[in-house]
N, C-alpha and C positions, 0 to 999 in steps of 0.2 A: 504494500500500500504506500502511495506516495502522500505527500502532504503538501506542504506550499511553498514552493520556494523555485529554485531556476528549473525549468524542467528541459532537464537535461540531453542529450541527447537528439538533438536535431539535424537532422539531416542538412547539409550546407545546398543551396539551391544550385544550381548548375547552371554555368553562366553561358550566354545567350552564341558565344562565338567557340564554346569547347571550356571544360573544366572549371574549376574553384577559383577564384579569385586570389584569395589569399589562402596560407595554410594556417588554418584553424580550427580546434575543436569547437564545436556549437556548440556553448551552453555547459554544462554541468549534469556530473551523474545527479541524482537527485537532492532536491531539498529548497527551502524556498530560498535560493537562492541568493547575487552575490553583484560586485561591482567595480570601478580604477581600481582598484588597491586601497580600500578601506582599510582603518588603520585597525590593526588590529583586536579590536572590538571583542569581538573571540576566537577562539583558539582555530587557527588553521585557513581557511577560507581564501583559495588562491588570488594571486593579484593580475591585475592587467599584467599577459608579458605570461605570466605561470598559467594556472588553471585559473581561470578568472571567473570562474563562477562557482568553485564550489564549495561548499555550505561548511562548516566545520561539522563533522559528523557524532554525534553526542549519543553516546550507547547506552543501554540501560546496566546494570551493573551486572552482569553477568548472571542467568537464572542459576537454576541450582544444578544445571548440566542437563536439564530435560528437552524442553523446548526454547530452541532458537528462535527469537523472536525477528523482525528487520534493527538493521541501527536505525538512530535517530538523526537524520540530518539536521542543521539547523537552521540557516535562514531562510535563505532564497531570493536568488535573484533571477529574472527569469530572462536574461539574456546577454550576461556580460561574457565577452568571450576571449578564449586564448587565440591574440593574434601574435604575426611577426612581424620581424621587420620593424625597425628603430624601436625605443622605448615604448614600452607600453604606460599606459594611464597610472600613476602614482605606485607606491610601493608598499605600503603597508598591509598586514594580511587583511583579507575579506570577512565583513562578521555576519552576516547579516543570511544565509544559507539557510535561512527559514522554512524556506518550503520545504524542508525533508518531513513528507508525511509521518510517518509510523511515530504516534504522537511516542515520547520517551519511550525507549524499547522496553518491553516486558521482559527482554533480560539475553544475554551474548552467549556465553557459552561456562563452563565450569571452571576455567583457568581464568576468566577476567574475573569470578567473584573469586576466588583465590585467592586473588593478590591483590583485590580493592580497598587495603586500605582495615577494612577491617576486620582480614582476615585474619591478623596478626591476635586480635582480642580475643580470636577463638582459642588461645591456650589459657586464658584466663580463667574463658566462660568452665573449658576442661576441669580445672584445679574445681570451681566450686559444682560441678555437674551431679547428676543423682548416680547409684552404681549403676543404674542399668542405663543410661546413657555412657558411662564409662564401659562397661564391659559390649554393647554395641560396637564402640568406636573400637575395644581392643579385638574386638573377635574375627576371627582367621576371614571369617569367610565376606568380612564387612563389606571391601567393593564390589562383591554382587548382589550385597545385603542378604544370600543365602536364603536360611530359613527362616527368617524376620517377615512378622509379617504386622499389619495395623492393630489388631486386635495384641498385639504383645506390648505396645506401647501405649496401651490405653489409659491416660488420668498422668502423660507423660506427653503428651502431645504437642502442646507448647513449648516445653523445653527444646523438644526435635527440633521441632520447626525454627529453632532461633540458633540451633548446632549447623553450621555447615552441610556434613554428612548426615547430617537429621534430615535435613530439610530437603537434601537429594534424595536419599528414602521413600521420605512421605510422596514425592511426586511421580518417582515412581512407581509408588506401590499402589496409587489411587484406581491406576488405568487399570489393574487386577483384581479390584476389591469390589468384595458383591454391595449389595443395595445397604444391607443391616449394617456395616463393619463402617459403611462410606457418612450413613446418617449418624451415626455414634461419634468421627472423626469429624464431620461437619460443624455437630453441634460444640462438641469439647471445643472446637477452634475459636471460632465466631461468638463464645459464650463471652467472650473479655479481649475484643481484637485491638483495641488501638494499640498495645504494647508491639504489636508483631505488622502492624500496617506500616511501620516508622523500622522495620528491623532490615538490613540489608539482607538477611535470608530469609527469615519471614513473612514477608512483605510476596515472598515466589511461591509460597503454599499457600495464602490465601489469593491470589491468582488464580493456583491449579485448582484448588477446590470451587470457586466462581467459577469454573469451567464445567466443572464438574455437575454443579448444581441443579437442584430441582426447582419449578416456581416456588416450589413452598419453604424448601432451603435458603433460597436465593431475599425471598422476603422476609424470612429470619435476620439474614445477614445484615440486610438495608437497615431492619431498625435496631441492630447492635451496631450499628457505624451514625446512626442519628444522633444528630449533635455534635457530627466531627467534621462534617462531610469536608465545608471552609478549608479547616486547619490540616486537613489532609490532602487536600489539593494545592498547598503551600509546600510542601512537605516534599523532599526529594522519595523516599522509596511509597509514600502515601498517595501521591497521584498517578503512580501506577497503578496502585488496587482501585481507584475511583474512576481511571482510565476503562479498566475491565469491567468495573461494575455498569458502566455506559455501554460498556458492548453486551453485554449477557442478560443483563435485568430485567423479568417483566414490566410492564406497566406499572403494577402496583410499585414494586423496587423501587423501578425509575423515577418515578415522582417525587417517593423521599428524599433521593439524590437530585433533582433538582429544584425541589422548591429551597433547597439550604444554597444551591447556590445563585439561586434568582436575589439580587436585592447588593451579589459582591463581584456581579460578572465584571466590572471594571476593573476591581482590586484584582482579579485574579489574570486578565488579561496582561494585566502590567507584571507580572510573576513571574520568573522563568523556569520556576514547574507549573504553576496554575495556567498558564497561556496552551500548554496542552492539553490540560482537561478540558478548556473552552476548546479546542479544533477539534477535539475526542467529540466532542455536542455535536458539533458541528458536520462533521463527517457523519457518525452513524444515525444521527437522529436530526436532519435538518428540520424537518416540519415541525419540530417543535421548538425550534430554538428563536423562536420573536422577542423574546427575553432580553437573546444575547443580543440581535442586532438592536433593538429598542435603547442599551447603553450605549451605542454609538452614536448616537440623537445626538449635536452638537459637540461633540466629542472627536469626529473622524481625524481633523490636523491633528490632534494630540496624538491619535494613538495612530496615528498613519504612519507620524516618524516616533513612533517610538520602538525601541530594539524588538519587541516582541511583541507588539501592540500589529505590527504591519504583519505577522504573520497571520496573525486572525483575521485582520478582513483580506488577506487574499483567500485564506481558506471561504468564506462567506462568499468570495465571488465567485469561486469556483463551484461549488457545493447548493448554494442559495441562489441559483441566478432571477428567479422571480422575487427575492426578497431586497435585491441589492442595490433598489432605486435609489433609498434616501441615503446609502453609503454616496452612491458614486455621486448625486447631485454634490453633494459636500466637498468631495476629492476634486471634481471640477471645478467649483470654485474660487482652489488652489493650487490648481492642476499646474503651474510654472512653482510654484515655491519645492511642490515635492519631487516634481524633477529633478532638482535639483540638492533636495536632500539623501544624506546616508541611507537611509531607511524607508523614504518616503518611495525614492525612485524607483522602486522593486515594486509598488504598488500599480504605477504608473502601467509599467513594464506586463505586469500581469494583464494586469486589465485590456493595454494591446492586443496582447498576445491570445488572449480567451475570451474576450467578447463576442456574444454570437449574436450581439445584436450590431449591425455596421454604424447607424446612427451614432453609437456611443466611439466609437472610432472617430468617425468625423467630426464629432464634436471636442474630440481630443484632437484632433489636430487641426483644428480652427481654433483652438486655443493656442497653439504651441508654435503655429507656422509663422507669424511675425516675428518669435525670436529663435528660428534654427539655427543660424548664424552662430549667436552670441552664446546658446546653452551647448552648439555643437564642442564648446574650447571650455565647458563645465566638467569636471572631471565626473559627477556622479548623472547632469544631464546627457551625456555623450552616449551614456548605452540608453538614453532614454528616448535619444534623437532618432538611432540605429534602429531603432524598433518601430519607431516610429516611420520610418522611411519602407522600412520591411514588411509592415502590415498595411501602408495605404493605397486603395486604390490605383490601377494605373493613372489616371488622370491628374490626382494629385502627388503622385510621383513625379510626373514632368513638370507641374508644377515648382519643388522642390529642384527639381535638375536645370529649370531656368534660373530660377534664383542664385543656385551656389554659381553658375556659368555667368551672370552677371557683373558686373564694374559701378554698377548703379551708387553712387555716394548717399542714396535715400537709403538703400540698403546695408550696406555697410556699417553706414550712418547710426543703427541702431546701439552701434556700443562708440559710447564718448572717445573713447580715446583712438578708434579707427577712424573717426572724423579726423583728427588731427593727421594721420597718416595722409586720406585721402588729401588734404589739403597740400601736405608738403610734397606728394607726391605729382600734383594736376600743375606744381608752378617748374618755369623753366628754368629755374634760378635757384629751385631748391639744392639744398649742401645738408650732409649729412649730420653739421653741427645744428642745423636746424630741427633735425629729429630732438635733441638735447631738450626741447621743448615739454617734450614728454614728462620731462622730470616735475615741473612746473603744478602737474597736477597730480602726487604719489597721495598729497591727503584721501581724495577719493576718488580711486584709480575701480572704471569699471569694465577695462579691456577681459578679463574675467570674474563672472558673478563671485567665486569662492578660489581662496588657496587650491595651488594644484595640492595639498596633503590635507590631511586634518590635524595638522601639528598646531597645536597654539603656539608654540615657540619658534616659531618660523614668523619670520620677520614680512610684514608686510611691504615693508619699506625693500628687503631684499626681492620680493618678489614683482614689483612695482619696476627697478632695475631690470629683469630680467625681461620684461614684456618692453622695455623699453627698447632695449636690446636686440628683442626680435622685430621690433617695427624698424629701428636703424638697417637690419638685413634686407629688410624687405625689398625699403625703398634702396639702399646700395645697387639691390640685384635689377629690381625694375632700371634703372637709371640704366645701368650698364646693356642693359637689355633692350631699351627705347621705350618703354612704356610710359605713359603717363599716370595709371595705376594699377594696381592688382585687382584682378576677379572675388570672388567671396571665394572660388575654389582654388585658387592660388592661396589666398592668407587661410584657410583650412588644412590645408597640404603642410604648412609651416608651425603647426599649432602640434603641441605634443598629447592632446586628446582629440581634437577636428582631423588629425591623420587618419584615424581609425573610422568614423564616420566616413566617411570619403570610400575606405576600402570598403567597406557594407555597402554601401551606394553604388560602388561598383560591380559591388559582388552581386548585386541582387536587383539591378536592371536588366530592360531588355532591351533591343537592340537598339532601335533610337536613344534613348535616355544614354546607353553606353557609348555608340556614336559621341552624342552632344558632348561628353565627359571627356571623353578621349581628346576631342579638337581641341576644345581647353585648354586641356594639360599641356598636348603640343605647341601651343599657341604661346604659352610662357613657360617652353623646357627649360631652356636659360635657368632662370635662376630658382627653377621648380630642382634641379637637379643636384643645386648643390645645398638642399635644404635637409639636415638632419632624418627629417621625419617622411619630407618627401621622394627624396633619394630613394627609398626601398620601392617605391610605389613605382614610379618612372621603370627603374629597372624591370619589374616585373612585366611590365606593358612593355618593356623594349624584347626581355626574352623572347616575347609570343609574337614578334614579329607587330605588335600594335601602334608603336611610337615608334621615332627614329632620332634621335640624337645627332646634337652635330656633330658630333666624330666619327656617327653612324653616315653622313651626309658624306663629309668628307673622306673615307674609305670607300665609296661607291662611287666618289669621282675621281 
């Protein structure tokens, strides 16, 4: 089962004159998902340049060796990708891999609970254990558990189940035990469970017995966990049992469990155990869940960019798609702010990518097409652009392919400080000390919306510098070249997140559109060739016979 985050695995489209454009994997094994090189936020989660989209994978603590459960992915991004070729989009690990369905695994294998940590307390539990959990553990034939059977450990139950080897035992021995021996072990369980809902191997027998269970079992159990339900869905080994109690419980169960947690779906959203007992709702019982989306009423920016707050509503748009009006009216708008956020822009990205209604598409990008340009050089709006390019209609694709093919200074114009370019660019007299100018406005420099990192210790003032830097190149190159200014896809080409945009653009038109791009390119090889970011790209067009270069010019004459 997948859950919400980049989904992974996408086939690269096949471009219109033979093969891939660029080489990259599409997307991420699963999970919701990933982005530039988000800093890292959590643990793993590859960067633009590595695996750029995948999720850090977050496991459940290893069952008691029974059943394999899936890992847990964790964010999700649903389209940042490993490309090549110059730098990729910032550096820091990816956190955000949310979409990895299988809410916190029910559990890995017998060697991860092992050695999780609190395995090592089990010689403890040993010294003060009853004899017959000591002569259990000592006896010859313990790891096939032999002649041990349920009915030998009865009014010992608990203790099992909180021993390591207890607790591998009881899960095994369930699947063999008749109806009498199973309601005997059921009830001993469940008569006093929070102790064992909270136990890192206990917490995997009342699992297998949830599985196990009868309506009538099952409704027993619901109201010995009444009054925990909250504090258990907070809880790292407790939201797994409330995980399963969402998938197994009848009706009657199910209510208990959710009317406790009707009243804290926000608090638990914001959780990073609780945010998967809200997508556990959310997957197996969508029709019931108007609860969960009714806490997003006025709320969506908040939890849109929040770490764990955007995995729920991507799960709600995938899973709820008739209930998902008044999320996405809200996410529209401020459909440019979350573009452009860590968190947010995975939302965006989904909703792209899984709308099956197109209007909402167009409306997403009737929002976003006056500033391609400027979000295209955003480190976290760039996979938001790419997707955007990749899900729109042909017509506003060409759209998109005149505009970046443009010189227009209205266009451009959009970000302050490429006005000042175009200006010093369109005079005959311009001098590169003149670019110097640029300095002139570092207070509030908006050549890009955010830091290419999420460092707060990155000097704004140095990064102001560096774009300053690269419009001194620009015009150098145009000058030398004849030009009066650059195209939107010339200053893209030179942008160390607008590279990657460009290469999707490329990758994922069809022949006109690729045409139009090509002549472009051609048109300002000059100093498109000796641009960092743009260099790889040129080359690639050169390999395939698509461009020609001028030393490709001058070796043919």
């Amino acid at each position: 089962m997948n859950a919400y985050g980049g989904y992974g695995l996408q086939q690269m489209p096949q471009h219109p004159t033979g093969g891939v454009f660029y080489d990259a994997g599409a997307g991420n094994p699963y999970m919701y998902t990933m982005d530039r090189g988000m800093d890292a936020v959590f643990n793993g989660m590859g960067v633009h340049g590595a695996n750029k989209g995948m999720m850090v994978m977050m496991q459940g603590g290893g069952g008691a060796g029974v059943a394999n459960h899936d890992a847990v992915p964790h964010h999700g991004g649903e389209g940042n990708h490993h490309h090549t070729g110059g730098n990729r989009r910032g550096g820091g690990a990816r956190g955000g891999g949310m979409r990895g369905n299988n809410s916190r695994g029910h559990g890995d294998n017998a060697n991860a609970q092992a050695n999780s940590g609190n395995g090592g307390s089990n010689g403890q539990r040993y010294q003060n254990c009853s004899e017959l959990l000591r002569r259990f553990r000592s006896d010859t034939s313990m790891k096939s558990f032999g002649h041990w059977r349920l009915s030998d450990i009865q009014g010992y139950a608990v203790e099992f189940a909180k021993d390591q080897e207890g607790s591998r035992f009881i899960q095994g021995a369930v699947d063999s035990a008749s109806p009498a021996e199973l309601d005997v072990l059921f009830h001993e369980i469940f008569d006093n469970p929070q102790d064992l809902v909270t136990d890192i191997f206990g917490n995997y027998v009342l699992q297998k017995m949830l599985e196990k269970g009868s309506p009538q079992q099952l409704f027993f159990a619901a109201n010995r966990l009444s009054g925990h339900v909250v504090k258990l869905t907070l809880q790292t080994y407790g939201c797994r049992v409330i995980q399963k109690c969402i998938e197994v419980m009848p009706d009657e169960g199910l209510q208990v469990i959710l009317s406790e947690l009707e009243g804290n779906v926000a608090k638990c959203i914001q959780d990073q155990n609780g945010n998967h007992v809200v997508q556990k709702c959310v997957e197996v019982i969508p029709q019931r869940c108007g609860f969960i989306i009714s806490a997003f009423a006025g709320r969506v920016m908040e939890l849109a960019t929040h770490a764990y707050g955007c995995r729920v509503i991507q799960c709600i748009m995938e899973h709820c798609p008739d209930q998902e009006d008044i999320i996405f009216n809200e996410l529209l708008s401020g459909v440019e702010a979350l573009a452009q956020d860590q968190y947010g822009n995975y939302v965006i990205q989904h909703l792209l990518q899984h709308a099956e209604d197109e209007t909402k598409v167009e409306r997403i990008y009737n929002a976003l097409k006056p500033k391609f340009f400027v979000l295209s050089k955003q480190k976290f709006a760039s996979n938001v652009m790419e997707k955007l390019y990749a899900r729109s209609k042909p017509a506003f694709r060409m759209d998109l392919v005149d505009l970046m093919c443009s010189d227009d200074p209205a266009i451009i114009g959009t970000n302050v400080q490429m006005v000042e370019v175009v200006k010093f660019t369109r005079s005959d007299t311009v001098t590169v000390a003149s670019a110097n100018a640029l300095d002139s406005s570092t207070t509030n420099n908006n050549w890009n919306v955010t830091n290419k990192t999420h460092n707060p210790r990155e000097s704004q003032k140095e990064r102001n510098r560096e774009q300053k830097d690269a419009a001194i190149g620009v015009i150098e190159d145009l000058q030398t070249a004849g030009f009066s200014r650059p195209s939107v896809l010339c200053l893209m080409m030179n942008d160390q997140y607008a590279n990657y945009v460009v290469q999707r653009v490329l990758d994922a038109s069809d022949v006109e559109q690729f045409t139009r791009l090509v002549n472009n390119i051609e048109r300002y090889i000059l100093p498109i060739r000796t641009y960092n970011y743009g260099r790889p790209i040129v080359q690639r067009l050169a390999r395939r016979n698509l461009v020609k270069t001028p030393g490709d010019e001058a070796e043919s004459s």
